[in-house]
N, CA, C and O atoms as a Tinker XYZ file with bonds, in Angstrom:
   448  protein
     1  N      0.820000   -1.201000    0.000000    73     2
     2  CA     0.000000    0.000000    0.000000    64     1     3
     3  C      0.867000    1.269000    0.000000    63     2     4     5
     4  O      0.457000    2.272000   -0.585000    81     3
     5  N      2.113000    1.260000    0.669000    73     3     6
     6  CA     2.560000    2.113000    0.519000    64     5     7
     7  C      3.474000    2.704000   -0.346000    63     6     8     9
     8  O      3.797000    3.891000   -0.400000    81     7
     9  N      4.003000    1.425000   -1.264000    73     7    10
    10  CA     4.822000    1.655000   -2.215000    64     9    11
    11  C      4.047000    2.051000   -3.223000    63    10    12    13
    12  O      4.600000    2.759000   -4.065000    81    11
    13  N      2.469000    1.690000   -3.435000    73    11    14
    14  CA     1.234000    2.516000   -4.388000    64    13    15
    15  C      1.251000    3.590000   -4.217000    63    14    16    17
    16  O      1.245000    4.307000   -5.217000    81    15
    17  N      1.278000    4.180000   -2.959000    73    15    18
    18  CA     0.911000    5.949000   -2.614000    64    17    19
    19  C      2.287000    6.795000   -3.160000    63    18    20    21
    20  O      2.436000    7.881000   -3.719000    81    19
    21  N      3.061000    5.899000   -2.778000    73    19    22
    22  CA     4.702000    6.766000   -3.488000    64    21    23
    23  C      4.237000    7.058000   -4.682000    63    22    24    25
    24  O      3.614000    8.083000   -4.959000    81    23
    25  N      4.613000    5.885000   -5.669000    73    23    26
    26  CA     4.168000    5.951000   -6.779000    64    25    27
    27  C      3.250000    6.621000   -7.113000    63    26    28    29
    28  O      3.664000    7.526000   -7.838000    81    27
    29  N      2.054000    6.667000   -6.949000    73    27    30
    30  CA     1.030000    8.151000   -6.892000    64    29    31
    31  C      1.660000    9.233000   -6.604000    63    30    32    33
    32  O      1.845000    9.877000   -7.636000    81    31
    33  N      2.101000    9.768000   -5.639000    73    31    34
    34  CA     2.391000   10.803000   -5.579000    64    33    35
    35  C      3.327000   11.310000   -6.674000    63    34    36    37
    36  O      3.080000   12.237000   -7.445000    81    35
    37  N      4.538000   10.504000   -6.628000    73    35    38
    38  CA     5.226000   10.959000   -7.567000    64    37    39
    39  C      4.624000   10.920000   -9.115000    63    38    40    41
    40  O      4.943000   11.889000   -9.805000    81    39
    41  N      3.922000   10.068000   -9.639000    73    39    42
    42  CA     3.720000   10.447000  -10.380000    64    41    43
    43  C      2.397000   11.548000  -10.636000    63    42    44    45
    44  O      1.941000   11.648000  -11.775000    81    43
    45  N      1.840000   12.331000   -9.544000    73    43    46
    46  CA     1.075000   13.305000  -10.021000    64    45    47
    47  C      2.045000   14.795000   -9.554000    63    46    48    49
    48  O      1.475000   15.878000   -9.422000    81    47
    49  N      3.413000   14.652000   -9.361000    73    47    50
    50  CA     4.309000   15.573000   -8.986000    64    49    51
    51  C      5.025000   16.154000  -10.367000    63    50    52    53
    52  O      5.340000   17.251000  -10.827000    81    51
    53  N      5.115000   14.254000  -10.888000    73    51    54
    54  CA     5.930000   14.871000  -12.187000    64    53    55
    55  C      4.233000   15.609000  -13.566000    63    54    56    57
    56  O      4.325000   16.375000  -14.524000    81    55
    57  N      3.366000   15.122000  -13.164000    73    55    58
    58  CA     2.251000   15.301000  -13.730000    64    57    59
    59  C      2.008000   16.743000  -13.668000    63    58    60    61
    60  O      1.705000   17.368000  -14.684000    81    59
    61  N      2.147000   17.395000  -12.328000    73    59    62
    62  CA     1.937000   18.849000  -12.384000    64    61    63
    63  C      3.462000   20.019000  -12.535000    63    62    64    65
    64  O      3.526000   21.247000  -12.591000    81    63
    65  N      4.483000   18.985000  -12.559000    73    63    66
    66  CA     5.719000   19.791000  -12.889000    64    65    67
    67  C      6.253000   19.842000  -14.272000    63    66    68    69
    68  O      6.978000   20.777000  -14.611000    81    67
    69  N      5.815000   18.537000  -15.393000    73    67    70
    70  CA     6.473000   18.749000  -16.564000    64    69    71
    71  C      6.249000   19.248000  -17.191000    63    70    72    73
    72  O      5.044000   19.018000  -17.303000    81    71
    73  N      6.554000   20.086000  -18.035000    73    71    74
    74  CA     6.132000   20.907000  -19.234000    64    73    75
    75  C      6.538000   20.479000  -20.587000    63    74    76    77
    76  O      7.063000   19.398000  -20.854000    81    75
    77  N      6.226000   21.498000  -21.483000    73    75    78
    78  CA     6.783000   21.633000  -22.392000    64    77    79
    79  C      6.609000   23.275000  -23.224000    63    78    80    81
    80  O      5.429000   23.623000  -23.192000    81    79
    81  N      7.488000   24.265000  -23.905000    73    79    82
    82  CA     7.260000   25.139000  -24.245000    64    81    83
    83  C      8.187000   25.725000  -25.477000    63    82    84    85
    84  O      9.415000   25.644000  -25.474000    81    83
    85  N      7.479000   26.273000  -26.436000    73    83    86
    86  CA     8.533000   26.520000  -27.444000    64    85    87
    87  C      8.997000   27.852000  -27.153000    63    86    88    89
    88  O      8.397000   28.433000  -26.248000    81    87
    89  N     10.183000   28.618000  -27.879000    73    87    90
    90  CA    10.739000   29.634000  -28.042000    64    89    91
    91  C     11.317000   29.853000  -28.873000    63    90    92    93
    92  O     12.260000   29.132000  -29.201000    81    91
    93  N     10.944000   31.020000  -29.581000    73    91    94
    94  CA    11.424000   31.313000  -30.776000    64    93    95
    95  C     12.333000   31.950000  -31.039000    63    94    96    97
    96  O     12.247000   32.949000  -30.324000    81    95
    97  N     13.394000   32.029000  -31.779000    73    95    98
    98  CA    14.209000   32.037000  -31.370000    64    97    99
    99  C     14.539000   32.918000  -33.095000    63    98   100   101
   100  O     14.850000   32.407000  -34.170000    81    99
   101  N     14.307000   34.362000  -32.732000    73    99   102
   102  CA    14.188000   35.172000  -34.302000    64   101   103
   103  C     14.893000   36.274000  -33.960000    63   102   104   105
   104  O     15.255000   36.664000  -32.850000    81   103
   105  N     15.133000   36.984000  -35.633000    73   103   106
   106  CA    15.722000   38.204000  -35.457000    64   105   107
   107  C     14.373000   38.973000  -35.763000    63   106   108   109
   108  O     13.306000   38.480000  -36.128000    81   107
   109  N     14.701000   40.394000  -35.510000    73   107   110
   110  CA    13.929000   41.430000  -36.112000    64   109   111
   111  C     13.315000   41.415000  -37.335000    63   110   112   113
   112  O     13.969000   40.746000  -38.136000    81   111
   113  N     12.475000   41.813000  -37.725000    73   111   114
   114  CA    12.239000   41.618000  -39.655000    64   113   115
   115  C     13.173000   42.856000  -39.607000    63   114   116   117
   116  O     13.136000   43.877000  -38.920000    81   115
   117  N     14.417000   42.219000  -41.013000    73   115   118
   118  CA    15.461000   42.937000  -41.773000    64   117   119
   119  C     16.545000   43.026000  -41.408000    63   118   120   121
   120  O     17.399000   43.025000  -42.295000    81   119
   121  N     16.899000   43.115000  -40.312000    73   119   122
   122  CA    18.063000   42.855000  -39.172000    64   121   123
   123  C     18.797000   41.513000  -39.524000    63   122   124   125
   124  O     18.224000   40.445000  -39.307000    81   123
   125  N     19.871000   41.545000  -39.983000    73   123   126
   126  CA    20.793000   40.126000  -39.781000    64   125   127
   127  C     21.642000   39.924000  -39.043000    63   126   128   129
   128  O     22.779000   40.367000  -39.206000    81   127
   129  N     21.322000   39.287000  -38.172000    73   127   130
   130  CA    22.067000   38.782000  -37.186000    64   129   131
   131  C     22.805000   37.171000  -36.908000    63   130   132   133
   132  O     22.269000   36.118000  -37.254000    81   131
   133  N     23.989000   37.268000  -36.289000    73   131   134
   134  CA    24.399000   36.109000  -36.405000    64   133   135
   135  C     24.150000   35.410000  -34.864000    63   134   136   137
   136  O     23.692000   35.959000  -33.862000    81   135
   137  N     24.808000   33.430000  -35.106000    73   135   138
   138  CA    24.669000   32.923000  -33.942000    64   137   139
   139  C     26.183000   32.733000  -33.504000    63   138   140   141
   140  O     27.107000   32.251000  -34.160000    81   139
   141  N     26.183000   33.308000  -32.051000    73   139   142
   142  CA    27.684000   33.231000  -31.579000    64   141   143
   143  C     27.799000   31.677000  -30.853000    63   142   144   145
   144  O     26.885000   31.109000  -30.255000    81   143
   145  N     28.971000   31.240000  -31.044000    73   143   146
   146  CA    28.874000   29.946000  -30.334000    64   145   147
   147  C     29.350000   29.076000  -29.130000    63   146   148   149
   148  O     29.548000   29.806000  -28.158000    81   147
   149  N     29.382000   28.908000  -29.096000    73   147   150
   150  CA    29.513000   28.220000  -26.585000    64   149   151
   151  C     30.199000   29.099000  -26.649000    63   150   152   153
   152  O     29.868000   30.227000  -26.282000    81   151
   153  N     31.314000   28.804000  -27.124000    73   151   154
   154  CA    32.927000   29.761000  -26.892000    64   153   155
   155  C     33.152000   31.026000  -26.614000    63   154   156   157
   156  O     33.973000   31.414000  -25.783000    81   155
   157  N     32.186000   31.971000  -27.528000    73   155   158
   158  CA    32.266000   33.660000  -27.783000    64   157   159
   159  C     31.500000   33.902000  -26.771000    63   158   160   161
   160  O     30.411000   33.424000  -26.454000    81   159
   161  N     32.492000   35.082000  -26.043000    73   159   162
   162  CA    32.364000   35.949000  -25.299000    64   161   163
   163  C     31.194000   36.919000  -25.543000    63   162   164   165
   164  O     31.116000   37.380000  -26.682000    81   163
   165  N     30.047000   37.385000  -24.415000    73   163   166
   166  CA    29.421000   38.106000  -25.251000    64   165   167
   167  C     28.711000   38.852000  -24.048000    63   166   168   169
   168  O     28.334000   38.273000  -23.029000    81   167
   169  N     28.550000   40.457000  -24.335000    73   167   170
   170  CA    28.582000   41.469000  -23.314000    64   169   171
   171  C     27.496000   41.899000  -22.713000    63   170   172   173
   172  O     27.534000   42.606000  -21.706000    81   171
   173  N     26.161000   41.407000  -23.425000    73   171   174
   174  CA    25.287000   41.519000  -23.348000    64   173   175
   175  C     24.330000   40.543000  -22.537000    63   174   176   177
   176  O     24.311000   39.569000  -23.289000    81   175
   177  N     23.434000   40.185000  -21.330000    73   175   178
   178  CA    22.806000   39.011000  -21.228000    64   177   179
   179  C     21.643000   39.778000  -20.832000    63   178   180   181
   180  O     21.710000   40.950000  -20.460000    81   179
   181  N     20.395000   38.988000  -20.932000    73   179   182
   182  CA    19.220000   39.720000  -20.671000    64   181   183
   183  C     17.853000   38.099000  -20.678000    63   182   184   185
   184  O     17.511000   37.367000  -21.607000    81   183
   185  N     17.602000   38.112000  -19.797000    73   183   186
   186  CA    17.063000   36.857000  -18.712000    64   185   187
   187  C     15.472000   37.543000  -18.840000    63   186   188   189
   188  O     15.134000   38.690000  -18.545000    81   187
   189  N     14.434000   36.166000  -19.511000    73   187   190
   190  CA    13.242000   36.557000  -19.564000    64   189   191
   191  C     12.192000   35.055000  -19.226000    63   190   192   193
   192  O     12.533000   33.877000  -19.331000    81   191
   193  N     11.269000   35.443000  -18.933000    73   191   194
   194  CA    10.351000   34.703000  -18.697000    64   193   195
   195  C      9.234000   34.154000  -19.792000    63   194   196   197
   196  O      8.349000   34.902000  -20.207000    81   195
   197  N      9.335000   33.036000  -20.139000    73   195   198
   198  CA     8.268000   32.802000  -20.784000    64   197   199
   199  C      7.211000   32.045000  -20.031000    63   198   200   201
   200  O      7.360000   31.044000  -19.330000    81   199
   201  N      5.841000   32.879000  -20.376000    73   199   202
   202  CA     4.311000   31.773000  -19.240000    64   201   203
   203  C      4.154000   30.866000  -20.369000    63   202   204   205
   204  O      4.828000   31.020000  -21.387000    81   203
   205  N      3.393000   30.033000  -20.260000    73   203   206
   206  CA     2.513000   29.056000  -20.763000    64   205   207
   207  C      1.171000   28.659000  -20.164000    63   206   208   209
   208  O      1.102000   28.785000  -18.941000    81   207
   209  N      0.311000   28.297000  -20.666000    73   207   210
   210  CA    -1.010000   28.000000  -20.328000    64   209   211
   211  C     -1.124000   26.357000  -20.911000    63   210   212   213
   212  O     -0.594000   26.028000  -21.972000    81   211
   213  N     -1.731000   25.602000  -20.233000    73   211   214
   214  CA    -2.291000   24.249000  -21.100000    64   213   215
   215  C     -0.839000   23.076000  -21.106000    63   214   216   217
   216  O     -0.646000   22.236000  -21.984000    81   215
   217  N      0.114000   23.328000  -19.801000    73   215   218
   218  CA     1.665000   22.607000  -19.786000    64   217   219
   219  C      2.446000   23.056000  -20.763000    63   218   220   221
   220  O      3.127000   22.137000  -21.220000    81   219
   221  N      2.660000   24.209000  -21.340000    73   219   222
   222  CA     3.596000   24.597000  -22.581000    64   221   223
   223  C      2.850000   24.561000  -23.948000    63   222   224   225
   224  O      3.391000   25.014000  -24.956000    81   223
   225  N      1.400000   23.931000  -23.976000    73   223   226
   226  CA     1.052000   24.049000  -25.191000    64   225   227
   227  C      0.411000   25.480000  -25.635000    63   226   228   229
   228  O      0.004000   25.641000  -26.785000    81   227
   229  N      0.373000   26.094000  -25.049000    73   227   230
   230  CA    -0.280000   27.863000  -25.280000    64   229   231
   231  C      1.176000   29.235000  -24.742000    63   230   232   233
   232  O      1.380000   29.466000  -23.550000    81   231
   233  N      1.722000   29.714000  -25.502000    73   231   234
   234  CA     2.105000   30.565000  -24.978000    64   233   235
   235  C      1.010000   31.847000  -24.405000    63   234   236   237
   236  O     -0.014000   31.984000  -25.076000    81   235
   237  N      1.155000   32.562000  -23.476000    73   235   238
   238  CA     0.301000   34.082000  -22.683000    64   237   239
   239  C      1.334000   34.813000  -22.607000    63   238   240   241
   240  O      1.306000   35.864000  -21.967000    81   239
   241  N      2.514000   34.353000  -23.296000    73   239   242
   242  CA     3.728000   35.883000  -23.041000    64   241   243
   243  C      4.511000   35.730000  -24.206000    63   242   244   245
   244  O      4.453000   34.705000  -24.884000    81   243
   245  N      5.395000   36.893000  -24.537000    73   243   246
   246  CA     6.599000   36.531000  -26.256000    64   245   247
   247  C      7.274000   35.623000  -25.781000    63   246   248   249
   248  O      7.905000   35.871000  -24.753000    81   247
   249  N      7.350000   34.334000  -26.358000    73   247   250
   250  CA     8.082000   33.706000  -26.350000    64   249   251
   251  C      8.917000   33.463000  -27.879000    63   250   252   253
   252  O      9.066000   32.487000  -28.614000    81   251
   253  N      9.414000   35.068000  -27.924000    73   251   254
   254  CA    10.103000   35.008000  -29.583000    64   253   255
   255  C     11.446000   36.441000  -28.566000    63   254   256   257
   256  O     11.330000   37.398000  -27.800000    81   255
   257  N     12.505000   35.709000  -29.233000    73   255   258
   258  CA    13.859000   36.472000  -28.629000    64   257   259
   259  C     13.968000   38.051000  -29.455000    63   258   260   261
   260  O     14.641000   39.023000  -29.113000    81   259
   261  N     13.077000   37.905000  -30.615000    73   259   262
   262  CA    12.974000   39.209000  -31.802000    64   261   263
   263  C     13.318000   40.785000  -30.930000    63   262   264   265
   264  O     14.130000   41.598000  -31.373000    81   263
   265  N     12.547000   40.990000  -29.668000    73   263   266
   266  CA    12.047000   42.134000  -29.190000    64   265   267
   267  C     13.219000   42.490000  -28.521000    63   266   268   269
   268  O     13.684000   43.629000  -28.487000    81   267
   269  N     13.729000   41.416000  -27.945000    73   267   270
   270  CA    14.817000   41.345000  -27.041000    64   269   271
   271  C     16.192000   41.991000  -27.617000    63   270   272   273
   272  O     16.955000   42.800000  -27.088000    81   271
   273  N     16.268000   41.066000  -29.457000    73   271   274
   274  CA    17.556000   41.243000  -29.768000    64   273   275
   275  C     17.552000   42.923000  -30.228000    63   274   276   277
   276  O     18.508000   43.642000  -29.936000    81   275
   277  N     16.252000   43.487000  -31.046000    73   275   278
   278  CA    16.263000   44.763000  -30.924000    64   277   279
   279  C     16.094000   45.873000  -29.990000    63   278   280   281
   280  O     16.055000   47.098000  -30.100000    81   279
   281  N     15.999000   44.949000  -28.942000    73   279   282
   282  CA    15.387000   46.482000  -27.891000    64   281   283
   283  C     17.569000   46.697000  -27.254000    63   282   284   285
   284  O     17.999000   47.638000  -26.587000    81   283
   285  N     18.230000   45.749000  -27.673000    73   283   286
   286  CA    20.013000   45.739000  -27.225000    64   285   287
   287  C     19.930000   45.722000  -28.266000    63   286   288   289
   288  O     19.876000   44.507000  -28.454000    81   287
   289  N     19.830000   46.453000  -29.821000    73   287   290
   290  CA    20.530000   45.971000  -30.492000    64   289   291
   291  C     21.241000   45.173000  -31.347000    63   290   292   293
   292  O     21.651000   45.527000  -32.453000    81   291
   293  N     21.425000   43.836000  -30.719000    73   291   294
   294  CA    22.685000   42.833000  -30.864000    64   293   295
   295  C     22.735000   42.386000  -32.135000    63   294   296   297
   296  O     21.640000   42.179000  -32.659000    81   295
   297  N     23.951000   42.128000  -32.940000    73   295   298
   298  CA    24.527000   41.544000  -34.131000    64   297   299
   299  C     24.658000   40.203000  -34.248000    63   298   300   301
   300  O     24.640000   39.597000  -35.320000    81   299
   301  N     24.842000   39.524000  -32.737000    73   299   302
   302  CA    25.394000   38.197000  -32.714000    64   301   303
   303  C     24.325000   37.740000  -31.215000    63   302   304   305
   304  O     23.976000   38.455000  -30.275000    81   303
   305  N     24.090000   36.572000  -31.440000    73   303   306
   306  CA    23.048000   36.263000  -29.547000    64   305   307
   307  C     23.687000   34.618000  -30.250000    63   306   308   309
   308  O     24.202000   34.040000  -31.207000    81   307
   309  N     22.960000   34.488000  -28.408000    73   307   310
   310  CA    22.881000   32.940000  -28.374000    64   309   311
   311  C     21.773000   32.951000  -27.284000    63   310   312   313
   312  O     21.782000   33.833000  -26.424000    81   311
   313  N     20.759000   31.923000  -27.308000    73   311   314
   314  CA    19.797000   31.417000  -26.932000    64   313   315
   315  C     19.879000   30.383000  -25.999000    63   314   316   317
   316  O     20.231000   29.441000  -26.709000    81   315
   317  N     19.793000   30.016000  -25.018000    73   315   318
   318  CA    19.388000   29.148000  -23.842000    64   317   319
   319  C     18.084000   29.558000  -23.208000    63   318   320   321
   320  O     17.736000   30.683000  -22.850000    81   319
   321  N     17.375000   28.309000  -23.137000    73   319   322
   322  CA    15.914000   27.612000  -22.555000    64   321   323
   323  C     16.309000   26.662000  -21.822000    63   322   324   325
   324  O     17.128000   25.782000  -22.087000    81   323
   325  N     15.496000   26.911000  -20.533000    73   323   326
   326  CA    15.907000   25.913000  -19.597000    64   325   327
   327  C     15.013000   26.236000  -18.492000    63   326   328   329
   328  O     14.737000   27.426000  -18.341000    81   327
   329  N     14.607000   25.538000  -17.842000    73   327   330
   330  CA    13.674000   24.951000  -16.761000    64   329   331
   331  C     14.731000   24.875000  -15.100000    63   330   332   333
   332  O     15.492000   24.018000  -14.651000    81   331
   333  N     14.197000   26.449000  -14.511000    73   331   334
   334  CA    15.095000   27.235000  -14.437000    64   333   335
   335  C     14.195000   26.316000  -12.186000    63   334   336   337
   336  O     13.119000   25.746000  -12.007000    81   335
   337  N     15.040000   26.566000  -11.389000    73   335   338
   338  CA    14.758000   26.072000   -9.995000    64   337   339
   339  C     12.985000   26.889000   -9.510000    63   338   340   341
   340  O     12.012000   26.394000   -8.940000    81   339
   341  N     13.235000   28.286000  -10.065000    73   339   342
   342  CA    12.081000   29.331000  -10.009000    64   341   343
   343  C     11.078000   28.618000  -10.847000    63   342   344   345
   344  O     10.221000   27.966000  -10.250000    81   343
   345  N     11.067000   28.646000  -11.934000    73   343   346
   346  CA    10.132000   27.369000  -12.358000    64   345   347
   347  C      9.639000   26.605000  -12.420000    63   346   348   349
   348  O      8.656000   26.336000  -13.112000    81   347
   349  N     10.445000   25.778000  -11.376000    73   347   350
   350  CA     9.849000   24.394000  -11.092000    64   349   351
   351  C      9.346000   24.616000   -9.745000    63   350   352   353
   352  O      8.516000   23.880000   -9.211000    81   351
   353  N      9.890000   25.697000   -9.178000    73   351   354
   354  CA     8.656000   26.493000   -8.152000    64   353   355
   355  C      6.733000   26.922000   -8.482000    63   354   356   357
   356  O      5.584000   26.709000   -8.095000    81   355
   357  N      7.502000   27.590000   -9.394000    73   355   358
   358  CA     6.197000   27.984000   -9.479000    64   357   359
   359  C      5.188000   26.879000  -10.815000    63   358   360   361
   360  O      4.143000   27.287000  -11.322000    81   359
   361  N      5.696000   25.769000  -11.081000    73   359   362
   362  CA     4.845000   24.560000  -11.654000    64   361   363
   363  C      4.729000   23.889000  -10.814000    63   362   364   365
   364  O      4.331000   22.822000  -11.280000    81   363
   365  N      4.869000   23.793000   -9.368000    73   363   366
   366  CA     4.638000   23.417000   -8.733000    64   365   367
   367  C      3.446000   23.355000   -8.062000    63   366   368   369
   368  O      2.561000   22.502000   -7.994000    81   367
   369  N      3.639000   24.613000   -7.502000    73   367   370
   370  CA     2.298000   25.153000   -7.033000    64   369   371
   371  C      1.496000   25.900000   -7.533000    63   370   372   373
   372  O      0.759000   26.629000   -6.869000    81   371
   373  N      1.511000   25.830000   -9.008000    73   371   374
   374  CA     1.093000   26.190000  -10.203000    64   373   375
   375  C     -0.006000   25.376000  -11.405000    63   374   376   377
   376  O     -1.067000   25.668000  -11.958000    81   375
   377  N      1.023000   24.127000  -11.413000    73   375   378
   378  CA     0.854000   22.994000  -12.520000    64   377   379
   379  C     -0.369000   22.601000  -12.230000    63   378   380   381
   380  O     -0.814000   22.149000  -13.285000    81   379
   381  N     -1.316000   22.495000  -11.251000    73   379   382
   382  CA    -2.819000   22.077000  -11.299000    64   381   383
   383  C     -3.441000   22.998000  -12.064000    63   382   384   385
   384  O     -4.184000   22.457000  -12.884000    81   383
   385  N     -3.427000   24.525000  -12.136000    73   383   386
   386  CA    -3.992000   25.207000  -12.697000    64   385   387
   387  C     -3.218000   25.384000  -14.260000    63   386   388   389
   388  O     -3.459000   26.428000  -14.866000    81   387
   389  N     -2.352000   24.426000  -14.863000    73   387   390
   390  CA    -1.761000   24.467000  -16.149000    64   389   391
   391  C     -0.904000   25.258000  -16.637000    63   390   392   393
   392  O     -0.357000   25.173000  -17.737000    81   391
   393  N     -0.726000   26.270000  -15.605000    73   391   394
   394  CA     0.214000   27.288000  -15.894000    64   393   395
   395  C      1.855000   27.432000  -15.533000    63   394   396   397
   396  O      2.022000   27.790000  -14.368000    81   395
   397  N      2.820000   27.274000  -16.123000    73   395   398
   398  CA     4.261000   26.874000  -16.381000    64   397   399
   399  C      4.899000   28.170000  -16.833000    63   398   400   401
   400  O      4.497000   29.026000  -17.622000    81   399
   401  N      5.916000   28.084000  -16.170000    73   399   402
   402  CA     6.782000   29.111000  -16.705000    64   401   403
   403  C      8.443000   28.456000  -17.766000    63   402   404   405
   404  O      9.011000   27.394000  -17.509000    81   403
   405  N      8.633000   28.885000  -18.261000    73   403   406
   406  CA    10.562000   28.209000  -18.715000    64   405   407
   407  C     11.253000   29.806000  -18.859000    63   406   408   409
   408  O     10.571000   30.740000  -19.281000    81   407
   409  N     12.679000   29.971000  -18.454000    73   407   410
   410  CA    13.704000   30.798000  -18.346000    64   409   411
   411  C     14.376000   30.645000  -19.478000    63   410   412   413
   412  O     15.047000   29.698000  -19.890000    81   411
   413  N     13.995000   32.195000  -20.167000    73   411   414
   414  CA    14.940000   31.956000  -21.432000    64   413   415
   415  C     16.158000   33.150000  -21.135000    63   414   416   417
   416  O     15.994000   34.160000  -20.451000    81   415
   417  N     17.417000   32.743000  -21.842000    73   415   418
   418  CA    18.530000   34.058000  -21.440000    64   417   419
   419  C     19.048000   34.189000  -22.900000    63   418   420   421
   420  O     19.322000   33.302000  -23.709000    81   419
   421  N     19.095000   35.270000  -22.991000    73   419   422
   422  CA    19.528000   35.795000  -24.278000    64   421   423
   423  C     21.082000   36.671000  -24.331000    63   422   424   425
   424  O     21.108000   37.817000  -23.883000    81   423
   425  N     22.312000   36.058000  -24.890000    73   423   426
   426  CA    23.513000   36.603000  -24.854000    64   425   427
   427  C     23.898000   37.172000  -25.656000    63   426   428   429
   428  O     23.922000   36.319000  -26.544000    81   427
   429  N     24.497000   38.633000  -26.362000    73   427   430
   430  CA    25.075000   39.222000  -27.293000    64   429   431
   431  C     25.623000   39.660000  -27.367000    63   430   432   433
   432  O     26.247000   39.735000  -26.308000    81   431
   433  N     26.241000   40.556000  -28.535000    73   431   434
   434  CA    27.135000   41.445000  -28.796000    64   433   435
   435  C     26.292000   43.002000  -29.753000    63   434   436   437
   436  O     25.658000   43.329000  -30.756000    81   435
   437  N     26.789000   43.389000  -28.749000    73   435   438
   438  CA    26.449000   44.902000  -30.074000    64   437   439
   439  C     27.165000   44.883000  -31.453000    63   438   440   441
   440  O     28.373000   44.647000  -31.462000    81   439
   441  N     26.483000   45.122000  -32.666000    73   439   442
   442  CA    27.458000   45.512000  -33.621000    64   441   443
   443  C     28.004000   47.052000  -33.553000    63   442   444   445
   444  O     27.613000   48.119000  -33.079000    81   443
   445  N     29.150000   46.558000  -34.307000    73   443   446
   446  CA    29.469000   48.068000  -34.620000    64   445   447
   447  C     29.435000   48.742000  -35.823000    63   446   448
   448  O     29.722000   49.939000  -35.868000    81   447
C-alpha cells in the first residue's frame, strides 16, 4: 500500500511539474544577425520569462527572442531555454492550474 501511494504521488508531482514550451528564437524583420557559439564571449545578457497555459502548449507571453535582440541591439546572440529552480517552483504550485513558466537568457554582442 505504501509503495502505491509513493508511486502516486510521484507520479502526479511529475504530472503537475512537466512541461513543455517553445521559443522562438528570431531576429527582427530585416536585421541580420548572427549565432555566436559556446565559446564567444558576449557582453550583453538579458534573462526573460516565458508563461505558458495548457503545460507549454499555449504561450500568454513573447516567447520570440525578436524584441529582445532589438530592444540591445545585438549583431550576434545565443539562446538558452531551460527549466530554471524558479520554475519548477512555481509549476509546482502552479501545474494544477496548467500554468508553467521556462527561463529563457539571451547573450550578445552589439554591432558596430
Amino acid at each position: 500500500m505504501k509503495k502505491s501511494a509513493l508511486l502516486l504521488a510521484l507520479f502526479l508531482i511529475a504530472v503537475i511539474t512537466i512541461n513543455c514550451g517553445t521559443v522562438i528564437v528570431a531576429a527582427p524583420p530585416g536585421k541580420d544577425v548572427e549565432l555566436l557559439s559556446e565559446g564567444d564571449a558576449a557582453r550583453v545578457v538579458a534573462v526573460k520569462k516565458c508563461w505558458y497555459l495548457l503545460w507549454g502548449l499555449v504561450p500568454i507571453s513573447d516567447n520570440s527572442t525578436a524584441l529582445t535582440v532589438a530592444e540591445y541591439q545585438l549583431k550576434s546572440v545565443r539562446v538558452t531555454s531551460y527549466y530554471s529552480p524558479i520554475d519548477f517552483i512555481i509549476s509546482f504550485f502552479l501545474g494544477f492550474t496548467s500554468l508553467h513558466t521556462r527561463t529563457v537568457e539571451i547573450e550578445g554582442n552589439v554591432g558596430n
